[in-house]
C-alpha positions as CSV (number, residue, x, y, z in Angstrom):
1,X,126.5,91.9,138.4
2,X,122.8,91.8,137.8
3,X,120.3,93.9,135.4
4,X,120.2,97.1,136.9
5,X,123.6,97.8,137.3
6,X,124.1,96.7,133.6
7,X,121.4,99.4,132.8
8,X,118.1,98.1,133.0
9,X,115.8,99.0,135.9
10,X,113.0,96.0,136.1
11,X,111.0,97.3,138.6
12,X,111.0,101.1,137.1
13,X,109.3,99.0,134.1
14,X,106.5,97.5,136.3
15,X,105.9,101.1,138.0
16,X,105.9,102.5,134.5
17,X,103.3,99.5,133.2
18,X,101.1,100.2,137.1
19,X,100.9,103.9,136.3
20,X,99.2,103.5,132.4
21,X,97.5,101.4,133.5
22,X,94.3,102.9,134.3
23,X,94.0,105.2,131.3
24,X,94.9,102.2,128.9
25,X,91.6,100.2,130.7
26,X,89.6,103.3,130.1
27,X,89.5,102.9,126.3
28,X,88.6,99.1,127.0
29,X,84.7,98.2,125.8
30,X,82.9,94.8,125.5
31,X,84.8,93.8,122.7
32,X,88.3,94.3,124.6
33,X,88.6,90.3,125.6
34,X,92.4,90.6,127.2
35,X,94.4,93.2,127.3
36,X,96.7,94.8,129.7
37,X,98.9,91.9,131.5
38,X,98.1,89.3,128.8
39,X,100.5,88.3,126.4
40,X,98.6,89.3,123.4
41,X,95.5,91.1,123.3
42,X,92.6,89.1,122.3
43,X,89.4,91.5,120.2
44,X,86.2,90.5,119.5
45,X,85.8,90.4,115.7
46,X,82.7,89.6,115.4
47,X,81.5,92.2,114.2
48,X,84.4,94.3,112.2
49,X,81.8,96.1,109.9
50,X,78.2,96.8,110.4
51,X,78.0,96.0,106.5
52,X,79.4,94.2,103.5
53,X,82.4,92.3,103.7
54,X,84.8,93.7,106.5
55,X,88.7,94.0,105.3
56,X,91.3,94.9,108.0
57,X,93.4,98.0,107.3
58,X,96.6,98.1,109.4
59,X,99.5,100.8,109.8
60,X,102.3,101.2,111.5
61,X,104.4,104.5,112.3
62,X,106.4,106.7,114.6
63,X,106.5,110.8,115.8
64,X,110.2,110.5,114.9
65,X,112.1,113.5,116.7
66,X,109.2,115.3,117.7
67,X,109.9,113.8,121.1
68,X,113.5,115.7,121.4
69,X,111.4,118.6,121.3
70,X,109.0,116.8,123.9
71,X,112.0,115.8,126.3
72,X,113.3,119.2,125.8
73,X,110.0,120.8,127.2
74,X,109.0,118.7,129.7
75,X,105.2,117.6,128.1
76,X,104.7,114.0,127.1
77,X,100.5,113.8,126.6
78,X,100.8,115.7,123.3
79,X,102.8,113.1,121.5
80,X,100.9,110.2,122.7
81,X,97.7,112.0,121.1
82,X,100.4,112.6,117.8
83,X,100.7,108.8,117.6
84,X,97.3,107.5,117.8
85,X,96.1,110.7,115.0
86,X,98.6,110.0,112.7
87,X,97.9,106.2,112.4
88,X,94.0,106.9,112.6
89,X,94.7,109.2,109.4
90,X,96.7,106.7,107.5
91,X,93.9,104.4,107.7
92,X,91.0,106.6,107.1
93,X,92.6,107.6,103.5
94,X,91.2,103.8,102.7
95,X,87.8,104.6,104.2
96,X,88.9,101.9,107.5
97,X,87.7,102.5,111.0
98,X,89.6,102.4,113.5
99,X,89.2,99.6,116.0
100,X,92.4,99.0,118.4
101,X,96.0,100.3,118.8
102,X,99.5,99.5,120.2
103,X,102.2,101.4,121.3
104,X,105.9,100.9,122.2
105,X,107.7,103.4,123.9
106,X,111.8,102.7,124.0
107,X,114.4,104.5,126.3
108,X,117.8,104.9,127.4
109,X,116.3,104.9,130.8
110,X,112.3,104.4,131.5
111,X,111.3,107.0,133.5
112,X,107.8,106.0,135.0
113,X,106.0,109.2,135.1
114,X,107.1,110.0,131.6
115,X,106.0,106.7,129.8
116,X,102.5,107.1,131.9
117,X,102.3,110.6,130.7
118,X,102.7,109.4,127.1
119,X,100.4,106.5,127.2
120,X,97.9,108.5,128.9
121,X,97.7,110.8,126.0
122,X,97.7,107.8,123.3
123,X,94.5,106.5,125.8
124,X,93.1,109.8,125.4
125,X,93.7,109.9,121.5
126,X,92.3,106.3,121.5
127,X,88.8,107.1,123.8
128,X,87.8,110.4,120.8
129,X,88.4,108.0,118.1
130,X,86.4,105.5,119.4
131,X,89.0,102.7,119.2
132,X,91.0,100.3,122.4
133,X,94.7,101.0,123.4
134,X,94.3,97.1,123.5
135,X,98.7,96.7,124.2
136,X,101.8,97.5,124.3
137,X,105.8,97.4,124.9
138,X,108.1,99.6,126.9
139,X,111.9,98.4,126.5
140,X,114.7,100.1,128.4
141,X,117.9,100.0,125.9
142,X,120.8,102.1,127.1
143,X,123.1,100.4,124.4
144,X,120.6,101.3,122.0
145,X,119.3,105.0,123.1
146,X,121.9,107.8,124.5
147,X,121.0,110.0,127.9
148,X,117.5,111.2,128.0
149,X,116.7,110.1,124.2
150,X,113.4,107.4,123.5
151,X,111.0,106.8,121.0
152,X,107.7,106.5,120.1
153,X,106.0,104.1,117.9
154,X,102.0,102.7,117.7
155,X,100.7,99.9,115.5
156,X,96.8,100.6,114.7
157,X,94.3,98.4,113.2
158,X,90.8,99.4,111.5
159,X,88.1,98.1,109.2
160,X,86.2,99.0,106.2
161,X,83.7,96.8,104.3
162,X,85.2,96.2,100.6
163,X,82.5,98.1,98.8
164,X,83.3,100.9,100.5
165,X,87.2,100.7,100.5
166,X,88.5,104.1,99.1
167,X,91.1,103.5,96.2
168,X,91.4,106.3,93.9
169,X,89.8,104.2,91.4
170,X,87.5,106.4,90.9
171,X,89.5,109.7,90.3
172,X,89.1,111.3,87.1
173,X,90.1,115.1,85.6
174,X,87.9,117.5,86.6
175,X,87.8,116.7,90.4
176,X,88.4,119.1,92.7
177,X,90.8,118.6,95.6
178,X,89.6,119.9,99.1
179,X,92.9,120.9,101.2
180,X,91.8,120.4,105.4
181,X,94.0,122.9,107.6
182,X,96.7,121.1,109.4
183,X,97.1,122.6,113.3
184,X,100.7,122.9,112.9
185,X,103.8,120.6,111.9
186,X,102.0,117.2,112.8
187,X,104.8,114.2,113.0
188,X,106.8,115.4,110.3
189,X,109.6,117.7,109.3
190,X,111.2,118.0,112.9
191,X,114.6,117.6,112.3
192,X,115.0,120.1,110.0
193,X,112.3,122.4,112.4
194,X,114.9,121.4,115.0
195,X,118.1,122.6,113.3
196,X,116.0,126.0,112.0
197,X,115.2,126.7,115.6
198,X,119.1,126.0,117.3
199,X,120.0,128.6,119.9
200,X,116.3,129.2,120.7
201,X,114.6,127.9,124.2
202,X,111.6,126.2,123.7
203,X,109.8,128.5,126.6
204,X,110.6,131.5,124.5
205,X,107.8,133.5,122.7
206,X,107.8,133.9,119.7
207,X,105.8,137.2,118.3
208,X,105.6,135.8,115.1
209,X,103.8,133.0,116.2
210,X,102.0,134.2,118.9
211,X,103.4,131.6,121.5
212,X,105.8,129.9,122.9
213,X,108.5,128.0,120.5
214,X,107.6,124.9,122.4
215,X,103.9,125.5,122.0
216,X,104.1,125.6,118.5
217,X,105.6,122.7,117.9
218,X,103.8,120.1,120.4
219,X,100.7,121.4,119.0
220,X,99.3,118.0,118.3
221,X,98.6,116.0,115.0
222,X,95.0,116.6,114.2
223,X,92.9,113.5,113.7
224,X,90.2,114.1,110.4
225,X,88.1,110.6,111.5
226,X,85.1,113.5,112.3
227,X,85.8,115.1,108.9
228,X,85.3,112.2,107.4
229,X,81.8,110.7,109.1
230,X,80.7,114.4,108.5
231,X,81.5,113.9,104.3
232,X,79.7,110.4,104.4
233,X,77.0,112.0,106.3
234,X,76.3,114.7,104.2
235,X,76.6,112.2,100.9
236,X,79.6,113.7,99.7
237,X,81.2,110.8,97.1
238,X,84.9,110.7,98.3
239,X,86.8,109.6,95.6
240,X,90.7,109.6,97.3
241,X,91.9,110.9,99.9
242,X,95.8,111.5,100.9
243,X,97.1,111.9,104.2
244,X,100.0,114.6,104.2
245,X,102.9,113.4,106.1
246,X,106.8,112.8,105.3
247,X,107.1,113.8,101.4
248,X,105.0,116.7,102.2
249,X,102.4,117.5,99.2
250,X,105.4,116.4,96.5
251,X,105.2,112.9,97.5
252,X,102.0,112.2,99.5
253,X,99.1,113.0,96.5
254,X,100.7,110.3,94.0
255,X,99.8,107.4,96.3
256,X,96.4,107.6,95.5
257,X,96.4,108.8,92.0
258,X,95.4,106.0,89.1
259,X,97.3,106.0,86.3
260,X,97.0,108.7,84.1
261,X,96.0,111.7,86.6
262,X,97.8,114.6,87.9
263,X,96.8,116.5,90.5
264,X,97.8,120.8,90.1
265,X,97.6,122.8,93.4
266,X,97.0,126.6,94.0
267,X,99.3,127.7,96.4
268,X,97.6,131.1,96.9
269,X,94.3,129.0,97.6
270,X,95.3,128.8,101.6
271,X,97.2,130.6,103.6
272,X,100.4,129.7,104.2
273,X,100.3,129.5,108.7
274,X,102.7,131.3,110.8
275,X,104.8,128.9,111.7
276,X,105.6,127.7,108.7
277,X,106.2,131.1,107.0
278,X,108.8,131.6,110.1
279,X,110.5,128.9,109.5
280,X,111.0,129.2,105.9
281,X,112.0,132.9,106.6
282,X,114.3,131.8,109.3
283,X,115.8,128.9,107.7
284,X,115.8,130.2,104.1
285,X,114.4,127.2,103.2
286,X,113.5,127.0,99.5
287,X,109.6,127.0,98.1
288,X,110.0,122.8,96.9
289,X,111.6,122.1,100.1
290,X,109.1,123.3,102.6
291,X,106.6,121.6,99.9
292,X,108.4,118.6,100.5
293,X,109.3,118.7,104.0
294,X,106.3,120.1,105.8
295,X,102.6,119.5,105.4
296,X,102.6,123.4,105.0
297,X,99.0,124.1,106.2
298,X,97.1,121.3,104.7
299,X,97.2,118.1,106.6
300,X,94.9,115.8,104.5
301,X,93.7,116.3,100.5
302,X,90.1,115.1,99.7
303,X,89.2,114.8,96.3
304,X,85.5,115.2,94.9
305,X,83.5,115.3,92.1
306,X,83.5,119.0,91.1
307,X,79.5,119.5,91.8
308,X,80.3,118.4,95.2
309,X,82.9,120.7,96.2
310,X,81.1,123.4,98.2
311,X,78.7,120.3,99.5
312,X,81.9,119.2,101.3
313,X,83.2,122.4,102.6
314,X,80.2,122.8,104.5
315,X,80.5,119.6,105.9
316,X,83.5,119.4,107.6
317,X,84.4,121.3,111.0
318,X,88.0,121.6,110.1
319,X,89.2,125.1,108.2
320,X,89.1,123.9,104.3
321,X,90.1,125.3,101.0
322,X,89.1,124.2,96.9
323,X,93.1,123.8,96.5
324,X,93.5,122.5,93.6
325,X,91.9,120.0,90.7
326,X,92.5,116.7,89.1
327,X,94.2,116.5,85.3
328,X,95.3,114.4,82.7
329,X,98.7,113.6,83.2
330,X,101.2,115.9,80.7
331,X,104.2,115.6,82.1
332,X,106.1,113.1,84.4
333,X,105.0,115.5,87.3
334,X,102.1,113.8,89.3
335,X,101.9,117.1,91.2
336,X,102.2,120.7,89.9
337,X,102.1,123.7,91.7
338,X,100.7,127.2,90.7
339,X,100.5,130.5,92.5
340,X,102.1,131.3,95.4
341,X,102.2,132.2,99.3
């Protein structure tokens, strides 16, 4: 017997690895030392931060079953951009930079042009925020994986100088909480978007929606990194900020909330997007379900000092609301909810 016929295709690996990479060099700058081939990738860190004292910020995460929905359609650059965004976002809620990322892609089966499809997104992700796709691993694991199933994982690291490390130290009643549209479901809430949608094809349109089923759902997670230079531009004092993933805004706001503060949002203050409204209609999914399941239209929370409110709302690009404030904590609620859709 010999590796192949056991399950594992060597040389589909090393076409795989050939085909990335070209867009994985691409997002290689002076301060990329080793990368592709090595065994670890060696970064200059000389200079992390242009001031203070630089801290390294790290995160880890996945797209989870976005990529059934990926495999099912046929379109792999999408969740490759999902991957790099939604790590770039976790660190930005500390105020971090981002400086170079990893992936790992696992399959029952590599398929070359799929994994170079994927990575070439992530490289593409990686070039608009300014950051190295320095590495990574693709594994074949049919004892692992079924048929046609993988997974998609990427490891970032960024920097911040620790004076300007944000750590919701500084939140106090009477802020007011800036809600940033989301641009559709993000990396989150897919297997229960999955099991709403059964029975429908992905290349089906959808009126409600305006698009294809598939469409809506690859839409890809929306990085805030230009959100958030435009805020520290403009002066805007950024007091926490929470990056709305799994837990939805029930979980997600208390992570960066000192002791003592609750945080009350207006659901009436945004509008509740298509897709979302279909699939609560659809799935007759209860109001603190979809607010714990789904980002629901608001894909990062940015809390400021009242007076700067509007100030920050002009700053950004990205559609955002005044969605709520900050209160002394009454209850054992962190988060309350008032109004609604």
């Amino acid at each position: 017997m010999d590796y192949k016929e056991a399950g594992v295709d060597i040389d589909e690996g090393a076409r795989a690895v050939s085909m990335m990479k070209a867009a994985v060099e691409a997002t290689h700058g002076p301060r990329v030392l080793a990368g592709v081939g090595a065994f670890g990738g060696l970064f200059d860190a000389a200079a992390l931060t242009p001031e203070g004292s630089p801290v390294l910020v790290a995160s880890t995460d996945g797209v989870g079953t976005k990529t059934r929905v990926a495999a099912a359609v046929g379109r792999f650059d999408t969740i490759g951009h999902d991957i790099v965004n939604h790590c770039v976002n976790d660190i930005l809620v500390q105020g971090a930079r981002p400086l170079f990322f990893l992936d790992y892609v696992a399959a029952n089966k590599l398929v070359p042009e799929v994994v170079a499809a994927t990575v070439a997104g992530a490289a593409a992700a990686c070039t608009k925020a300014g950051c190295a796709l320095l590495g990574g691993e693709t594994a074949e694991m049919p004892g692992v994986y079924g048929p046609g199933e993988f997974d998609l994982v990427g490891t970032i690291v960024g920097a911040v100088a620790r004076e300007r490390i944000i750590d919701g130290s500084a939140v106090q009643p009477g802020d007011v909480v800036i809600g940033l549209a989301s641009s559709g479901l993000h990396t989150n809430g897919f297997t229960l978007a999955r099991h709403i949608a059964q029975g429908i094809d992905y290349d089906q349109h959808i009126e409600a929606l305006g698009t294809t089923l598939g469409d809506a759902f690859l839409a890809p997670h929306r990085s805030y990194l230009a959100d958030h230079q435009a805020l520290e531009a403009a002066g805007v004092q950024i007091n926490a900020m929470a990056h709305i993933t799994g837990g939805g805004l029930v979980d997600n706001p208390p992570r960066v909330l000192p002791e003592g503060a609750a945080m009350t949002l207006d659901l009436s203050a945004w509008p509740l997007p298509p897709l979302f409204k279909w699939l609560q209609e659809r799935g007759d999914v209860a109001r603190d379900e979809m607010l714990r399941v789904f980002n629901v239209g608001l894909g990062m929370l940015v809390i400021v000092p009242a007076a700067q409110a509007d100030d920050a709302i002009n700053a950004v690009t990205t559609r955002a609301w005044k969605v709520g404030e900050i209160i002394n904590q009454g209850s054992k609620d962190k988060v309350t909810f008032t109004g609604t859709w």
